[in-house]
C-alpha positions in Angstrom: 83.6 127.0 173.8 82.4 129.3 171.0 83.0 129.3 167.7 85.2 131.0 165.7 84.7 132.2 162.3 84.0 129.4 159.4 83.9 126.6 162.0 80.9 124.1 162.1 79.2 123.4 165.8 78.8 120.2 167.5 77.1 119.1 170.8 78.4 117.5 173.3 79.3 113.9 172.5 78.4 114.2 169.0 82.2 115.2 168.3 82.7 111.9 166.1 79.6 112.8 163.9 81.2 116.4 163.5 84.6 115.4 162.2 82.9 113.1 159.9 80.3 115.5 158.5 83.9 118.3 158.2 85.7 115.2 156.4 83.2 115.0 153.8 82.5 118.8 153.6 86.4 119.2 153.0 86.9 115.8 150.6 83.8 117.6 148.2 85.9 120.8 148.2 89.5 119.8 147.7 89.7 116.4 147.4 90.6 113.4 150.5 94.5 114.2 149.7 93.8 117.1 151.3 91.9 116.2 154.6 94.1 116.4 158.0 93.0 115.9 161.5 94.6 118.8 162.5 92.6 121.0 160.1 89.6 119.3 160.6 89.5 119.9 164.6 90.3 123.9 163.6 87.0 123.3 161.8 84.4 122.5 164.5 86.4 123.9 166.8 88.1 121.9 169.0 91.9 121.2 170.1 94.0 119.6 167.4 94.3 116.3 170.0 91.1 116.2 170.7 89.8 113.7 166.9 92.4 111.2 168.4 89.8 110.4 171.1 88.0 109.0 167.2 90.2 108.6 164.9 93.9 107.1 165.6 95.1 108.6 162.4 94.4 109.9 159.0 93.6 106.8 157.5 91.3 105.3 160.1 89.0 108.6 159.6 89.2 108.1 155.9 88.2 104.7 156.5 85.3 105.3 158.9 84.1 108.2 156.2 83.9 105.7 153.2 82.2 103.0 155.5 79.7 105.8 156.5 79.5 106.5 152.6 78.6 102.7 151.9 76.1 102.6 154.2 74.2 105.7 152.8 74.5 104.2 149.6 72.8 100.6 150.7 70.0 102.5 152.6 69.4 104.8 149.4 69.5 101.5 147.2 67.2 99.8 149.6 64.3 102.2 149.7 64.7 102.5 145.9 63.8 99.1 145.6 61.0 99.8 148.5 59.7 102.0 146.8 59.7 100.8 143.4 56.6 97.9 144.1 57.2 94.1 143.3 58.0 94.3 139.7 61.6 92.6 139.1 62.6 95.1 136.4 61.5 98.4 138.4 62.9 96.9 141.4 66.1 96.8 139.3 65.8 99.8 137.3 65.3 101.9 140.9 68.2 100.0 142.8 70.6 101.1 140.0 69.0 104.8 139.9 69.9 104.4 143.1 73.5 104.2 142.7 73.8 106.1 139.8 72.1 109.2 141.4 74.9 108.8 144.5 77.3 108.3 142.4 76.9 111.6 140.0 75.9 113.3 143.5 79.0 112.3 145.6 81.6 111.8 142.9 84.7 112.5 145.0 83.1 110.3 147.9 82.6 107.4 145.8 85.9 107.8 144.5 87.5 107.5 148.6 85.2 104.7 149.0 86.0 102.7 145.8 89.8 103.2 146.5 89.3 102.7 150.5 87.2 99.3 150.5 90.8 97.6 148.8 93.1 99.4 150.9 91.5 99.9 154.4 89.7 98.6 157.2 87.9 95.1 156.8 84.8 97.1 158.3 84.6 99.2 155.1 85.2 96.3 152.4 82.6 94.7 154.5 80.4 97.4 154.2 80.8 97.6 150.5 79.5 94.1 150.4 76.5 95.0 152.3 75.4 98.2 150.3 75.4 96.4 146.8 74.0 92.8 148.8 70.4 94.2 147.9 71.2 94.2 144.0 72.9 90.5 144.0 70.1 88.9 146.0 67.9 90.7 143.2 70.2 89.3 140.6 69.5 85.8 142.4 65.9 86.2 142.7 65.6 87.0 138.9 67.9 83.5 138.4 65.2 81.6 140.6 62.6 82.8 138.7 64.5 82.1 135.2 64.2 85.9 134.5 67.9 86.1 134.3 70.5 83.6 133.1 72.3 81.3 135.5 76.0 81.9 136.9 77.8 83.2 139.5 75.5 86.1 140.7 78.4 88.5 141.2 79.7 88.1 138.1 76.2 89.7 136.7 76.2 91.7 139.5 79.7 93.5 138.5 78.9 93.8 135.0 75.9 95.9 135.6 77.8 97.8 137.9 80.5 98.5 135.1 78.2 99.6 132.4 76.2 101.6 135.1 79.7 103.2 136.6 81.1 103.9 133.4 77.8 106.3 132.2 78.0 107.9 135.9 82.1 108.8 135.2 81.0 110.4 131.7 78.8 112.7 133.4 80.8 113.5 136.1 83.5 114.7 133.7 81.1 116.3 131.7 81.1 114.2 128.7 77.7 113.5 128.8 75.3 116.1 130.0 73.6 115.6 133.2 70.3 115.1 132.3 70.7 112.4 130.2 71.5 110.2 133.3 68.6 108.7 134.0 67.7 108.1 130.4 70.9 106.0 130.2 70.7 104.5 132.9 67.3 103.2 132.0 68.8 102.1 128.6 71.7 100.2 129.9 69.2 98.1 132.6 67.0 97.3 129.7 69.7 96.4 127.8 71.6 94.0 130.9 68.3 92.3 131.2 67.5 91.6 127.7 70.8 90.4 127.3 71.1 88.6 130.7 68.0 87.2 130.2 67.1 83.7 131.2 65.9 80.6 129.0 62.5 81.4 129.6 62.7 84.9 129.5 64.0 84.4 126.0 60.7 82.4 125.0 58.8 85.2 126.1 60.3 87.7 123.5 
């Protein structure tokens, strides 16, 4: 088949993969309210039955694109911390650059994925879990080592993540200016550790 004007190609088999990379082409440009099956197989070119053999319905390829999301998140967030050495603060500071950098990169995919891991498949909350795992078994390595305090390991986990979402929205609205992000970002990790800090990281002050 060849392709008309403005649609993407695909090899044989790889169909899935197309309709996926189209979903998040089209949810960058206008948004995931926007995003039909129908105009996604004019896309790559294909009939308009032909996603079904993928994707029952709308929803289960807005679910398979936010799990597809979270997983590109966890690998980023994992080599971060790879890459970072042994230290447990760059380790930290890297995982959370991590997610900040995805987050100001793919704003309107984060936004599907936050509001998709409550409200669709059990594959995608579960892959949710898995992306941010790294950063709460860092959170309970720091505990181990009374770096940080003790306490539910989520808990510390989610209020990190607040403080780090919240700079990552102000960016992405243009309230803060872009190049600030990582400057923040470093700021509010010093800040959660100093604060988070455990009994003998206190002595050591």
């Amino acid at each position: 088949m060849s392709d008309q004007p403005g649609q993407r190609r695909y090899h044989h088999g790889d169909l899935r993969a197309a309709l996926l990379d189209a979903a998040e082409h089209g949810v960058r440009t206008h948004g995931a309210a926007q995003l039909s099956l129908r105009d996604l197989a004019r896309e790559v070119g294909v009939s308009h039955a032909a996603p079904r053999r993928h994707f029952a319905d709308r929803q289960e390829l807005l679910d398979a694109l936010a799990e597809a999301g979270f997983t590109r998140l966890g690998e980023s967030i994992r080599r971060a911390m790879e890459e970072a050495g042994g230290g447990f603060a760059a380790r930290t500071r890297s995982a959370v650059s991590a997610f900040a950098h995805f987050a100001t990169e793919n704003p309107a995919l984060l936004e599907l994925m936050n509001s998709t891991k409550h409200q669709g498949a059990p594959s995608t909350a579960r892959a949710a879990e898995a992306a941010f795992e790294p950063i709460v078994e860092l959170i309970r390595e720091g505990q181990a080592e009374n770096v940080l305090e003790a306490g539910e390991p989520e808990d510390l986990g989610l209020i990190l993540y607040a403080t780090v979402n919240g700079i990552t929205m102000l960016v992405n609205t243009n309230r803060v200016p872009a190049g600030r992000l990582d400057e923040l970002t470093d700021t509010a990790v010093r800040q959660f550790l100093r604060g988070a800090a455990g009994e003998a990281g206190r002595r050591a002050r």
